[in-house]
N, CA, C and O atoms as CSV, one atom per row, in Angstrom:
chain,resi,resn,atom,element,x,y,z
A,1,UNK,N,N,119.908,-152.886,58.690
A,1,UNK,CA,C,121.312,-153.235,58.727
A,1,UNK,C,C,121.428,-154.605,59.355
A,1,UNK,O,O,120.940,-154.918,60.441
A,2,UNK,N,N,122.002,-155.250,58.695
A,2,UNK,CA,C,122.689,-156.989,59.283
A,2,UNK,C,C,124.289,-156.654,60.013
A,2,UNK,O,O,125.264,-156.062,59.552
A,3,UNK,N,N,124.122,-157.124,60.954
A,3,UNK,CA,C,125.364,-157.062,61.932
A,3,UNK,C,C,125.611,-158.219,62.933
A,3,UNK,O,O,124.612,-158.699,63.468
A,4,UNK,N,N,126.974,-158.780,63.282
A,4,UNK,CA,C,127.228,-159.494,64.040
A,4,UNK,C,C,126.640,-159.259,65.695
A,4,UNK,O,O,126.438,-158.066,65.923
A,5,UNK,N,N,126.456,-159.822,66.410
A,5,UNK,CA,C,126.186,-160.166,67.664
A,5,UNK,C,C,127.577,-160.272,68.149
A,5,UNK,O,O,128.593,-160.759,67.653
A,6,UNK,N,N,127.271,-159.549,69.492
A,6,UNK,CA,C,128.564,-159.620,70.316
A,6,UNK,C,C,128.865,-161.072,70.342
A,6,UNK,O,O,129.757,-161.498,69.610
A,7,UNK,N,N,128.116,-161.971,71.218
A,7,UNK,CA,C,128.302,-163.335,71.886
A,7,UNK,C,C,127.587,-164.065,70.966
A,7,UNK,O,O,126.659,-163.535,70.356
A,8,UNK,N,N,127.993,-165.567,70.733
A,8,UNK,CA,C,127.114,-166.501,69.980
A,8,UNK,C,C,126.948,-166.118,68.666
A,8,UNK,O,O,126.971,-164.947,68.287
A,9,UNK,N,N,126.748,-167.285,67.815
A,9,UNK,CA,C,127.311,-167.190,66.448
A,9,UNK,C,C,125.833,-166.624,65.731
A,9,UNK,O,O,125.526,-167.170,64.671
A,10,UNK,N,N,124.860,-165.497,66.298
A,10,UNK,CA,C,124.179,-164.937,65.395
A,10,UNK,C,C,123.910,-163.485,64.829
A,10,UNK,O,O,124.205,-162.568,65.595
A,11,UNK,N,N,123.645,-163.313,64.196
A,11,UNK,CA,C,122.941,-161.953,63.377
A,11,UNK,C,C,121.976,-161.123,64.044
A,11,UNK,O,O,121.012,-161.537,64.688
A,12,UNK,N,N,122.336,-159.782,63.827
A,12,UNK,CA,C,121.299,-158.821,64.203
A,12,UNK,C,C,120.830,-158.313,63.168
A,12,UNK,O,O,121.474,-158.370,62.121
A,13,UNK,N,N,119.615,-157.711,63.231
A,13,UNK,CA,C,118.938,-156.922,62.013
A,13,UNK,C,C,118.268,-155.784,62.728
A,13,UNK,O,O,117.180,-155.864,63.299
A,14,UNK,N,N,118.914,-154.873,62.651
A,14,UNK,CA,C,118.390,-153.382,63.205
A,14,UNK,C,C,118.342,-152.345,61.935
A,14,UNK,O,O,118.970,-152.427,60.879
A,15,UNK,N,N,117.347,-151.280,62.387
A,15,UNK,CA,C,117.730,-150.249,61.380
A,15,UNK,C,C,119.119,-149.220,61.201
A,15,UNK,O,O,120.061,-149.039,61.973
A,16,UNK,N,N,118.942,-148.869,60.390
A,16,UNK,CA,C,120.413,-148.269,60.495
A,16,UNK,C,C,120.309,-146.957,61.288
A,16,UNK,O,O,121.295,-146.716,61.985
A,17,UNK,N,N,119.314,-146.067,61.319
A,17,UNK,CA,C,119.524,-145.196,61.926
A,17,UNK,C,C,119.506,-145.566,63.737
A,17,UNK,O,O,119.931,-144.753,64.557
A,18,UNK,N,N,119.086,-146.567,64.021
A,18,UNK,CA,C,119.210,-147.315,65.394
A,18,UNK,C,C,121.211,-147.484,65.414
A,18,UNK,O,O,121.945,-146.925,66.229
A,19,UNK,N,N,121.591,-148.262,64.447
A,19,UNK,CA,C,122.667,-148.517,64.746
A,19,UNK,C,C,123.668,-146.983,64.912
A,19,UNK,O,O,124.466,-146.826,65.836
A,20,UNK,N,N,123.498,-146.292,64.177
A,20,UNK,CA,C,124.383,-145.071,63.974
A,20,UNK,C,C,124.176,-144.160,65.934
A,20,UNK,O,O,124.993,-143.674,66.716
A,21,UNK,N,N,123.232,-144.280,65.953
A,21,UNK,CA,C,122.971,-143.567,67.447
A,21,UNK,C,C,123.520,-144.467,68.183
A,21,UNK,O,O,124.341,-143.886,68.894
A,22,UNK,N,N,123.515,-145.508,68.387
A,22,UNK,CA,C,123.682,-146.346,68.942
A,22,UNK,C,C,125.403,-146.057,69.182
A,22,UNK,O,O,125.934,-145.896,70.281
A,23,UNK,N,N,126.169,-146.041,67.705
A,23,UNK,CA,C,127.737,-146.089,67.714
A,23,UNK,C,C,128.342,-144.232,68.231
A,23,UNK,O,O,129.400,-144.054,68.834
A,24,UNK,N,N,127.421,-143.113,67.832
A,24,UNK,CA,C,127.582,-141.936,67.722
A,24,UNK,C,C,127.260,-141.785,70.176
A,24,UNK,O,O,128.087,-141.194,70.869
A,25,UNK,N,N,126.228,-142.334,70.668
A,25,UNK,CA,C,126.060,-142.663,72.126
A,25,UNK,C,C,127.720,-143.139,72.477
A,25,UNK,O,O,128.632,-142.611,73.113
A,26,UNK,N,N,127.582,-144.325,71.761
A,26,UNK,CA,C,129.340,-144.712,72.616
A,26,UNK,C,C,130.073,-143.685,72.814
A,26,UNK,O,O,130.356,-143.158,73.890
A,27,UNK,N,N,130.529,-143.264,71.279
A,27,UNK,CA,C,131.438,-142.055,71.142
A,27,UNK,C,C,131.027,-140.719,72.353
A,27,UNK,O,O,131.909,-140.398,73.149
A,28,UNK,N,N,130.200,-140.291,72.384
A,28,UNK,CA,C,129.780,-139.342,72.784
A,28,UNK,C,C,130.000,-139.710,74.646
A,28,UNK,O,O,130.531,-138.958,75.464
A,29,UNK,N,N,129.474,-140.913,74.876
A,29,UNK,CA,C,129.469,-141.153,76.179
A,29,UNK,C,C,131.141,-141.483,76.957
A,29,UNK,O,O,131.532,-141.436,78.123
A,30,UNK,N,N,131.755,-141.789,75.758
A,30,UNK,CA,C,133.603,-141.931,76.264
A,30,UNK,C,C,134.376,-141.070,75.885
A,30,UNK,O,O,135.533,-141.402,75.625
A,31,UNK,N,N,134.065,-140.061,75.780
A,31,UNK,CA,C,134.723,-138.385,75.628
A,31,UNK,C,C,135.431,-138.455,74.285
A,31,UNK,O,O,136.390,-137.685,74.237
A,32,UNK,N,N,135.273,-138.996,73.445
A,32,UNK,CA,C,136.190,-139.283,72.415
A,32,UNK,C,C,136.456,-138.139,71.868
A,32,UNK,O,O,135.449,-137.434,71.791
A,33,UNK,N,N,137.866,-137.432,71.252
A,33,UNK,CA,C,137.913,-136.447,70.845
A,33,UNK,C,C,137.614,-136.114,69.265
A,33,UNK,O,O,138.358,-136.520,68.372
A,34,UNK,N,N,136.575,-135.419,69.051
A,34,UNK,CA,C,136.617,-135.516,67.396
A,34,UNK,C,C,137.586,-134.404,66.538
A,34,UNK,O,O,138.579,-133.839,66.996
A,35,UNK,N,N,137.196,-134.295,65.587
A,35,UNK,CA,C,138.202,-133.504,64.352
A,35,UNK,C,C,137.127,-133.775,63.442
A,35,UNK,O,O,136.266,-134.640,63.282
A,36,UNK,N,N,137.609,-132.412,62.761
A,36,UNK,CA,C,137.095,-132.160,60.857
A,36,UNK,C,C,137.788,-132.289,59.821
A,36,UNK,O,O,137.456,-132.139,58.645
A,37,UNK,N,N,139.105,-132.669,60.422
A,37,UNK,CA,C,140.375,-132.759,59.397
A,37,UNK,C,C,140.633,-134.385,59.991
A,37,UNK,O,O,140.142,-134.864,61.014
A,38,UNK,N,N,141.536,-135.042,59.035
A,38,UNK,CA,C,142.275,-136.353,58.693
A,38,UNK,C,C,143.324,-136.198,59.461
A,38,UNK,O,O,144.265,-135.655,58.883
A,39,UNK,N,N,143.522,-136.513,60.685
A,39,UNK,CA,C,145.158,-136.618,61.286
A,39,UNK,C,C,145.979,-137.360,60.884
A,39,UNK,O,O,147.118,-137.437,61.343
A,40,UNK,N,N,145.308,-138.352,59.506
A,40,UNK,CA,C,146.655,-139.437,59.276
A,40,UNK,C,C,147.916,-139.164,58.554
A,40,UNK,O,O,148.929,-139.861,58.615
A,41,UNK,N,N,147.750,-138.018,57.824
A,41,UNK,CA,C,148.854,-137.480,57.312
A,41,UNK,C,C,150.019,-137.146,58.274
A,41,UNK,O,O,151.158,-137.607,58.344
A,42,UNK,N,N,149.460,-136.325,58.897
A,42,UNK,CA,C,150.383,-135.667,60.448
A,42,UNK,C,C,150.874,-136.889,61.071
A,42,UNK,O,O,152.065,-137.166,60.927
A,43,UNK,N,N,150.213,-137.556,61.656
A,43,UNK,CA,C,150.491,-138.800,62.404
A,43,UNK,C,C,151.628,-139.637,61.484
A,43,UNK,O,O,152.597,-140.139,62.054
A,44,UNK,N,N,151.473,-139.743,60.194
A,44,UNK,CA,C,152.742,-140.591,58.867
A,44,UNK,C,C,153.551,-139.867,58.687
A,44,UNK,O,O,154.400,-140.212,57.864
A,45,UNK,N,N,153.681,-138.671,59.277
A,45,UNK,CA,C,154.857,-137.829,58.932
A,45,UNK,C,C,156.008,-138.015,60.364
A,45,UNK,O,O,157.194,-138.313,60.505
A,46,UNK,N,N,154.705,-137.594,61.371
A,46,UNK,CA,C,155.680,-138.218,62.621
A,46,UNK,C,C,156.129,-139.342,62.905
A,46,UNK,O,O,157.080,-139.339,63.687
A,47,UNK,N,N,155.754,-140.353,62.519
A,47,UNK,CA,C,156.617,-141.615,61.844
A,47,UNK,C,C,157.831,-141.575,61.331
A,47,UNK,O,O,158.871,-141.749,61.966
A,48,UNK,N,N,157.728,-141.337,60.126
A,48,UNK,CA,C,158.342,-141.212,59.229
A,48,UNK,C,C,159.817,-140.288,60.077
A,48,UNK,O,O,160.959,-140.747,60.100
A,49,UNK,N,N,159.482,-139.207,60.582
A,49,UNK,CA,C,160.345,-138.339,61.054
A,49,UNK,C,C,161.413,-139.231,62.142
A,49,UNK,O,O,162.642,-139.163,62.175
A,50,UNK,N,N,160.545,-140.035,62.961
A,50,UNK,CA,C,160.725,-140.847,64.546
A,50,UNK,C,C,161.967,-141.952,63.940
A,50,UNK,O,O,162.938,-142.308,64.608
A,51,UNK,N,N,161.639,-142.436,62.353
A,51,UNK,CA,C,162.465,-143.638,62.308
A,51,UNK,C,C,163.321,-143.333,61.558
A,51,UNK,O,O,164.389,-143.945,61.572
A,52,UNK,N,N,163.065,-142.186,60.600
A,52,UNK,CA,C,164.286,-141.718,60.168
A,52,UNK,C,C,165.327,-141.298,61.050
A,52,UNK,O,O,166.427,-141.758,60.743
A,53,UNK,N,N,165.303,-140.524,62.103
A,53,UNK,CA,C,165.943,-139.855,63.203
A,53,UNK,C,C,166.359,-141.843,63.943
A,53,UNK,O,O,167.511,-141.901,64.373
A,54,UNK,N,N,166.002,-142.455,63.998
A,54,UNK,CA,C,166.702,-143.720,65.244
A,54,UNK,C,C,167.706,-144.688,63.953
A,54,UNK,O,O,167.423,-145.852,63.673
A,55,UNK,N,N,168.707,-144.026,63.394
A,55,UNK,CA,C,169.674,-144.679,62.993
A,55,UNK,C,C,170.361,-145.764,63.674
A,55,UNK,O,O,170.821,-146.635,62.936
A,56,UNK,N,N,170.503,-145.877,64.739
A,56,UNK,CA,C,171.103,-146.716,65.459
A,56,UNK,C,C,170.327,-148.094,66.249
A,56,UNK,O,O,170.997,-149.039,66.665
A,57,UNK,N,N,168.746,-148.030,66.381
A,57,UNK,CA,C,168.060,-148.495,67.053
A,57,UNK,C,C,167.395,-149.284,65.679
A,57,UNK,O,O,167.122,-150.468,65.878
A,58,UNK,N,N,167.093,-148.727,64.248
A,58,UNK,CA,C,166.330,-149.237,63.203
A,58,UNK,C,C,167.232,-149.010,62.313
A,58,UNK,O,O,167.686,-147.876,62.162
A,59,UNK,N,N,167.793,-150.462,61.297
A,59,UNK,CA,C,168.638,-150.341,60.391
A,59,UNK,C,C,168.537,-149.801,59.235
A,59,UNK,O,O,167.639,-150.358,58.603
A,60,UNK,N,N,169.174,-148.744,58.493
A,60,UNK,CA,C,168.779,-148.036,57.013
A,60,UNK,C,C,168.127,-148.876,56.444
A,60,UNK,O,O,166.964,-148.478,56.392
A,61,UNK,N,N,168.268,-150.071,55.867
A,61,UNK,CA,C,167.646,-151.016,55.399
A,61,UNK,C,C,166.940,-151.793,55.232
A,61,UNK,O,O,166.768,-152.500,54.239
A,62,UNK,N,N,166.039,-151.742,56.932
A,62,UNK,CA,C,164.853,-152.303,57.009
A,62,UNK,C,C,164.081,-151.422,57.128
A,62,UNK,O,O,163.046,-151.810,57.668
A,63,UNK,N,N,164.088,-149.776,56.725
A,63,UNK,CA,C,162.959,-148.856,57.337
A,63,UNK,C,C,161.952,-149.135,57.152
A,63,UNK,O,O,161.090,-149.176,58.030
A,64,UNK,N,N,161.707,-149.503,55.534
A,64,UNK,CA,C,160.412,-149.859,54.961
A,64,UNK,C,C,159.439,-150.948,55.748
A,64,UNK,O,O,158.209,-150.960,55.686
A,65,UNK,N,N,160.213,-151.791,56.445
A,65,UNK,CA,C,159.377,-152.912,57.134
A,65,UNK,C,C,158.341,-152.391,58.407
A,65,UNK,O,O,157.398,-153.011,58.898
A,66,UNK,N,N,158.889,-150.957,58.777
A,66,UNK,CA,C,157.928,-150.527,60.359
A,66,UNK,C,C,157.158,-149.101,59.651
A,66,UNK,O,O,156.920,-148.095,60.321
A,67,UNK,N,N,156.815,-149.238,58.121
A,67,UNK,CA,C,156.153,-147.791,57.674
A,67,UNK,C,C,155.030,-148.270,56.764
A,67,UNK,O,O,155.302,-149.118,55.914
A,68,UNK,N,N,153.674,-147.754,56.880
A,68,UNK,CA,C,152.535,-147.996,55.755
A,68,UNK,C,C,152.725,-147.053,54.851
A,68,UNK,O,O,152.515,-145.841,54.888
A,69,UNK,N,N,153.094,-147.661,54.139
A,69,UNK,CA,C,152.736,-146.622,52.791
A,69,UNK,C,C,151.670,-146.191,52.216
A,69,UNK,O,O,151.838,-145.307,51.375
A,70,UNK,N,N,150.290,-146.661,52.479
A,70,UNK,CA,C,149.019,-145.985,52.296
A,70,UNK,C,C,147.991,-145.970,53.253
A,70,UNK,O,O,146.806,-146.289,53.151
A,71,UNK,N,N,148.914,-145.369,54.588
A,71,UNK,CA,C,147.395,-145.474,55.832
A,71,UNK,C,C,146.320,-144.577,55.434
A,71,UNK,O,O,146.358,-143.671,54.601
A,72,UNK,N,N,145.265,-145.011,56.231
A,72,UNK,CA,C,144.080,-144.374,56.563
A,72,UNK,C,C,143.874,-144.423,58.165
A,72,UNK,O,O,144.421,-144.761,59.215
A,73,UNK,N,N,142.400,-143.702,57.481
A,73,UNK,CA,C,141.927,-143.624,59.092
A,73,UNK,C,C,141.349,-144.807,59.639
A,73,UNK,O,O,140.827,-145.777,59.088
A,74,UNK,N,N,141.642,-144.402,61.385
A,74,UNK,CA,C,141.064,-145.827,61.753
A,74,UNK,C,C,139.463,-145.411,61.725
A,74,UNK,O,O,138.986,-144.296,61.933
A,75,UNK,N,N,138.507,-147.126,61.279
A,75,UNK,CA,C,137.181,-147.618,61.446
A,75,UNK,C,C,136.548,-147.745,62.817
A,75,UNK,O,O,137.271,-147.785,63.812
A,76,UNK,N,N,135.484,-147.798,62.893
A,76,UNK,CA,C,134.846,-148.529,64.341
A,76,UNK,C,C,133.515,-148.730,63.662
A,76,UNK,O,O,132.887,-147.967,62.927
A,77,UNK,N,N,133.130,-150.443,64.262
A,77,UNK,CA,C,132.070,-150.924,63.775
A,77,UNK,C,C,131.459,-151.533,65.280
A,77,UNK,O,O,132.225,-151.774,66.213
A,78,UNK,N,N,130.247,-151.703,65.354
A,78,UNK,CA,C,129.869,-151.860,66.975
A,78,UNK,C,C,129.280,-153.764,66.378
A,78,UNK,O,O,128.749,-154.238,65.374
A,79,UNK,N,N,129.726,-154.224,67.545
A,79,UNK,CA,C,128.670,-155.511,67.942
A,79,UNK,C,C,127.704,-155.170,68.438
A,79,UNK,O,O,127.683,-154.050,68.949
A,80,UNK,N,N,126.520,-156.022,68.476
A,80,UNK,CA,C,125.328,-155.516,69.513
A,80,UNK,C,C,125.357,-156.320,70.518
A,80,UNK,O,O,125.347,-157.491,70.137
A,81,UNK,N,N,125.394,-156.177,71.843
A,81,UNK,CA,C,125.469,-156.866,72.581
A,81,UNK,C,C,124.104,-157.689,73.319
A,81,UNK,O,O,123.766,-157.260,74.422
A,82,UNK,N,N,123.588,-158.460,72.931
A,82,UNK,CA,C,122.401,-158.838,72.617
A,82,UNK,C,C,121.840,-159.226,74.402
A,82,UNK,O,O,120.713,-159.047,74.863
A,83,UNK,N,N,122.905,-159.718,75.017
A,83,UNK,CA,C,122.604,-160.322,76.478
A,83,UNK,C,C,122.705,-159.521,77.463
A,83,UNK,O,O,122.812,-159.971,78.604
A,84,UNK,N,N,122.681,-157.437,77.073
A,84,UNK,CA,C,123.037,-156.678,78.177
A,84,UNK,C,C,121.336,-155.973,78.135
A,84,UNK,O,O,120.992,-155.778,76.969
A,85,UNK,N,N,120.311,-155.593,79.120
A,85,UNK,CA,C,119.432,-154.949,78.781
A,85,UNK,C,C,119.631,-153.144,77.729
A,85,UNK,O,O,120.414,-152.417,78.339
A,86,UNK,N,N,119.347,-152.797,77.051
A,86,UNK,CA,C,119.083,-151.617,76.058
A,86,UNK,C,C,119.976,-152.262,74.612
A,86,UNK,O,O,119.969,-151.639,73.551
A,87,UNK,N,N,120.555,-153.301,74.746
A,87,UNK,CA,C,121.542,-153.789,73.609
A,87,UNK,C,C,122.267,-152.822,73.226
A,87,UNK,O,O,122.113,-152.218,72.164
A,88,UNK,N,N,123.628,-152.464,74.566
A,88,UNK,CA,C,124.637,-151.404,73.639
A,88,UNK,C,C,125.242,-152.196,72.528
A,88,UNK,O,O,124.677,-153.113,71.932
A,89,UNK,N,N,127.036,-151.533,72.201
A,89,UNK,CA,C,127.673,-151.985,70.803
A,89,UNK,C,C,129.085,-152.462,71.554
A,89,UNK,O,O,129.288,-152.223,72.744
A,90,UNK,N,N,129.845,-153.029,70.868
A,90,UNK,CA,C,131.136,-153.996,72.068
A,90,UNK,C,C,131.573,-153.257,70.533
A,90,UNK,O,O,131.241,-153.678,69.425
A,91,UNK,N,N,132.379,-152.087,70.820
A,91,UNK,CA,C,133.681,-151.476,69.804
A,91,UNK,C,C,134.929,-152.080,69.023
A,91,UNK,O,O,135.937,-152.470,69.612
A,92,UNK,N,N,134.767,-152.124,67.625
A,92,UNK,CA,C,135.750,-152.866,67.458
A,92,UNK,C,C,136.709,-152.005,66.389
A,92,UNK,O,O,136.066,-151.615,65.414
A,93,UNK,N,N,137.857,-151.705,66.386
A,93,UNK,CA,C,138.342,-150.808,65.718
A,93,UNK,C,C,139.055,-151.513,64.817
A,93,UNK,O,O,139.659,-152.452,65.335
A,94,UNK,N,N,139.226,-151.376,63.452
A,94,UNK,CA,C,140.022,-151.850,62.740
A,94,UNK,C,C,141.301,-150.946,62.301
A,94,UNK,O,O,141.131,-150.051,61.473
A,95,UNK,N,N,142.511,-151.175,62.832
A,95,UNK,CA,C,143.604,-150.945,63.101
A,95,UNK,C,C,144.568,-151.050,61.478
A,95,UNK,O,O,145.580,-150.383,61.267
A,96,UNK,N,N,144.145,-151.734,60.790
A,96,UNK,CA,C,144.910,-152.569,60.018
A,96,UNK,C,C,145.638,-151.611,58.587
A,96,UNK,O,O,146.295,-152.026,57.632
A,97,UNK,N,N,145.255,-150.410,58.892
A,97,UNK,CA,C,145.445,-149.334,57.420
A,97,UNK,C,C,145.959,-147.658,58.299
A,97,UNK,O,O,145.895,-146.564,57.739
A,98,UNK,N,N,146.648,-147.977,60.363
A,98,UNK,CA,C,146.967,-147.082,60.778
A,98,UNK,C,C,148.241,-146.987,60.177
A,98,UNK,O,O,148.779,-147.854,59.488
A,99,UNK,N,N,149.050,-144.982,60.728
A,99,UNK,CA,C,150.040,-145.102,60.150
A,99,UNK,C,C,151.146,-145.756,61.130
A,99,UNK,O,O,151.907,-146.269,60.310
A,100,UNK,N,N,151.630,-146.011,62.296
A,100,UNK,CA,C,151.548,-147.544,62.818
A,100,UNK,C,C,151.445,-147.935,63.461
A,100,UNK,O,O,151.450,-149.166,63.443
């Protein structure tokens, strides 16, 4: 696997099963809560519910501007942090397809 470096403009080349332990350690070591199911549905509904219900605070007419119409789940891709001894991963979540 080719991957960015935390610091400084170079490339890592690790195996992938290095990297996956590597990202599955983070998780595991910051209590993260998992699931077997997709919460993004649930999560776009309570949205959806939150801004329909604030008539007064969000105008009928701009609802569409604070709602995704096709979220997903959020990503996490690790940097390697090349200048810490064991080279953990600096977490980076891509946000950009939550529901909001």
């Amino acid at each position: 696997m080719v991957t960015r470096a935390d610091k400084g403009n170079s490339l890592v080349i690790l195996p992938i099963k290095q990297y996956d332990s590597k990202i599955n350690n983070f998780i595991l070591a910051n209590k993260f809560q998992t699931t077997t199911q997709d919460p993004t549905n649930t999560f776009q509904s309570q949205v959806w519910k939150v801004i329909n219900n604030s008539k007064t605070l969000i105008p009928p007419d701009t609802k569409w501007k604070y709602i995704n119409m096709n979220p997903t789940a959020l990503t996490i891709k690790g940097l390697i942090k090349l200048h810490k001894p064991e080279q953990p991963i600096r977490p980076v979540v891509n946000w950009r397809g939550a529901p909001a």
